[in-house]
N, C-alpha and C positions, 0 to 999 in steps of 0.2 A: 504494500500500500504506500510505502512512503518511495519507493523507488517510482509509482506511477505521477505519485504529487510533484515529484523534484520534475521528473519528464515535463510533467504538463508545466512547470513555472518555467524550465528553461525555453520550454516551443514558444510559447505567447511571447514570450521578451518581460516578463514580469507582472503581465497583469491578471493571470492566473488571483492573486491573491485579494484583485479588486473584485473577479466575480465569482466570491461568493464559496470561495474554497476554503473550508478553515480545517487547521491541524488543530485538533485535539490533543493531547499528551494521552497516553496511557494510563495516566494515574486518573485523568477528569472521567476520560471514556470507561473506567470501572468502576469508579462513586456514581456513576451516572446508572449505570449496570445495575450498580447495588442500591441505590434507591427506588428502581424500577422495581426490584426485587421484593422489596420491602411492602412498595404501594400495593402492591400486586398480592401480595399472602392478606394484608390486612384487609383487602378487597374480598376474597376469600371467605376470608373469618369472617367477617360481617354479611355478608350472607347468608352463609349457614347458622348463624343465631336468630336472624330473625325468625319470629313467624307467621306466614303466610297465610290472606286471608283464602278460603275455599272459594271455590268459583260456584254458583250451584247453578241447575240447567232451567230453576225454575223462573218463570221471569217476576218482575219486581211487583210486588200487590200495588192497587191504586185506588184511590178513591175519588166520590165519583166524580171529580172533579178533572181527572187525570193525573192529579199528582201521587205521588210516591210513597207509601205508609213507610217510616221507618219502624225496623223490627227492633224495642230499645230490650 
C-alpha cells in the first residue's frame, strides 16, 4: 500500500496529496479498528437486552368513531 501511494505522488508531480489521498499511520488505522470494534459489540449487547414488543396479527380495536382503543 505505501509502495502504490509513493507511485501515485511521484506520477502527479505532487499533487496526489491535494486530492484527497491521506496516509494514515498504522497506529491511527488500528485505534480506529478498535473502536469500530468496541461500537460494534456494544451495538450487540444492547440488542439482545432489550425487549421486544410482539407483533400480533390481530388488527387494532376501534371505536366507533375510528379511532384506536388503547389496551392499558
Amino acid at each position: 500500500m505505501g509502495f502504490m501511494r509513493k507511485a501515485l505522488f511521484l506520477g502527479t508531480g505532487g499533487l496526489s496529496g491535494m486530492a484527497g489521498v491521506r496516509a494514515n499511520s498504522k497506529k491511527e488505522r488500528t485505534a480506529k479498528a478498535a473502536e469500530k470494534q468496541v461500537r460494534l459489540q456494544q451495538q450487540a449487547l444492547r440488542g439482545t437486552t432489550r425487549p421486544r414488543k410482539r407483533r400480533s396479527d390481530a388488527p387494532p380495536r376501534l371505536d366507533s368513531r375510528g379511532r384506536i382503543i388503547s389496551e392499558d
